[in-house]
N, C-alpha and C positions, 0 to 999 in steps of 0.2 A: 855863694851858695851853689848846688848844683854839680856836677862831675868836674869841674876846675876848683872846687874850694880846696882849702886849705887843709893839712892833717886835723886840722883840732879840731872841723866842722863835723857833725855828725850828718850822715846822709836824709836828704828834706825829705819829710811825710807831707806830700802832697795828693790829694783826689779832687775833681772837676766834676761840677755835677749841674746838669742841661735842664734849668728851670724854663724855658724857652723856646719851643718848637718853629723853626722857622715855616712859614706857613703864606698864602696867596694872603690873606685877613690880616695879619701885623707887619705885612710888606716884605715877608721874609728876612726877619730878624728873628736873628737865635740869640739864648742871652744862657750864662751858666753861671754858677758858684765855684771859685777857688776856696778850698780848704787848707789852712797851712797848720800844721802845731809845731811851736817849738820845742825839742829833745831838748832834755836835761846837759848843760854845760853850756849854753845860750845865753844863760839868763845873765842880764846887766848890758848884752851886746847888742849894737844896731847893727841891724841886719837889711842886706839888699836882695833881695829877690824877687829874678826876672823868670818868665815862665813865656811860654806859648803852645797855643792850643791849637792843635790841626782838626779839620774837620774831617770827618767821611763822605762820600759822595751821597749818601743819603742822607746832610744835615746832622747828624751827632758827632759826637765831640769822638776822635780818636784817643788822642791823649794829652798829657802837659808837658812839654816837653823843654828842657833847659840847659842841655849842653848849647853851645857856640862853634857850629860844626863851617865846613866851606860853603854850603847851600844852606845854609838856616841860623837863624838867631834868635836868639829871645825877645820879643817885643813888647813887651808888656812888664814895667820894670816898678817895684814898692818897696819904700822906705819904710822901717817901723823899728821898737823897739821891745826888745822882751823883757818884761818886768821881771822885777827881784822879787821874792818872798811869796810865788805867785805860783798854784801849782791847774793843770786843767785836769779834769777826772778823765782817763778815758778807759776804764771799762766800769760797769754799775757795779755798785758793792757798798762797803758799809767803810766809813772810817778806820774802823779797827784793822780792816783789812787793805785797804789803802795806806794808812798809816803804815802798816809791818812790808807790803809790798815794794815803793817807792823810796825807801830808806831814809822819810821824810826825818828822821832821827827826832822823833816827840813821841809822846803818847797822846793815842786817839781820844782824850781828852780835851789835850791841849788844844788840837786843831778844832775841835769841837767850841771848845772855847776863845779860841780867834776868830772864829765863823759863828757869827749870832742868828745870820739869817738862814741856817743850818736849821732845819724844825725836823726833821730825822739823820739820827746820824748814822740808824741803822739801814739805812735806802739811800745810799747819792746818787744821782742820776749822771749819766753821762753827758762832758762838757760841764760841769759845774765849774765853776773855778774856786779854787778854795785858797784863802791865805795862810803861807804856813809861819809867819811871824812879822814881826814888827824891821821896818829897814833903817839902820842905823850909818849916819855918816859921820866918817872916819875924821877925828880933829888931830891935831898937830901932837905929837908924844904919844897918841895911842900906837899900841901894840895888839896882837894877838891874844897875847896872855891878859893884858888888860885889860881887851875887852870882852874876853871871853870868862875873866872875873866877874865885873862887874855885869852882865847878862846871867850870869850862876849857866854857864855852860862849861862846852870844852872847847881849846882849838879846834880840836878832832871834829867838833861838831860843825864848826863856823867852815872850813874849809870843806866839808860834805856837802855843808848848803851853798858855798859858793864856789866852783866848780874853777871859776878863773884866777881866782886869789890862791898866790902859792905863800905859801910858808914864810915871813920874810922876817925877820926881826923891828920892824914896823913900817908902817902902811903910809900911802899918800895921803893929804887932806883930802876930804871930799870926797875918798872912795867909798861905793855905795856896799855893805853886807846886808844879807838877809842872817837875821841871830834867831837862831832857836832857844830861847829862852827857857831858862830853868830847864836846861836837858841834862844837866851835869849828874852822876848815879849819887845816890844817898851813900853818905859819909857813915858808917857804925862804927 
């Protein structure tokens, strides 16, 4: 992560937010929130991300800072994984429009009905996390076409939602896709 990643990383969305006022009363401890979200083409990867926060001389947080320079390092270093089939809201709107924005390739239906605890679909609040389908792992002789049969999709679709899976004439065991389901167009 950070200004040393790799081409295929997209650059981190990170913000630091100072719940903590260091102060004579809590010993002069300051405490804050790191925010991360991961960009679209993440998902299925573990990811390392090290950060560190400079202060100002008046106890607030300067900023987060994550190159690996001669005088500075990251110090502060987290393992985690970013789900498949797993999307976070980040502006407020409505499914339909979330749907058509994010190229989640479903109808605002469909999300609607993979998300039960969805009780408006025309109000999502930012930060929600919504699932955009079911995670399917890859058995021995599947293919693309396969499985993109047997889910009533498209390739086209399965490779949109999985951003690191290329093309291949068939897949490892155990590899993880997110399938949007029934996205395939009506046949007339």
């Amino acid at each position: 992560m950070g200004s040393s990643c790799p081409q295929d990383c997209p650059a981190d969305e990170l913000s630091l937010t100072q719940t903590q006022v260091g102060t004579d009363s809590n010993g002069y401890n300051s405490a804050a929130t790191l925010h991360f979200r991961p960009k679209r083409g993440m998902e299925g990867r573990t990811v390392l991300l090290c950060v560190t926060a400079r202060a100002t001389s008046q106890g607030g947080y300067l900023s987060v800072v994550q190159e690996r320079t001669a005088t500075n390092a990251p110090s502060l270093c987290y393992v985690f994984s970013v789900e498949r089939c797993s999307f976070c809201v980040q502006y407020r709107g409505n499914l339909e429009s979330i749907s058509a924005s994010y190229l989640l390739n479903q109808h605002w239906l469909r999300l609607y009905n993979t998300n039960p605890a969805i009780l408006r679909p025309d109000r999502i609040p930012i930060a929600q996390r919504l699932a955009v389908g079911p995670v399917y792992s890859v058995v021995s002789g599947d293919t693309l076409l396969s499985i993109a049969a047997m889910a009533k999709t498209t390739v086209k679709a399965i490779l949109a939602n999985n951003p690191d899976v290329w093309d291949a004439p068939s897949l490892m065991p155990q590899t993880q896709l997110c399938l949007p389901l029934c996205s395939a167009p009506a046949i007339h």
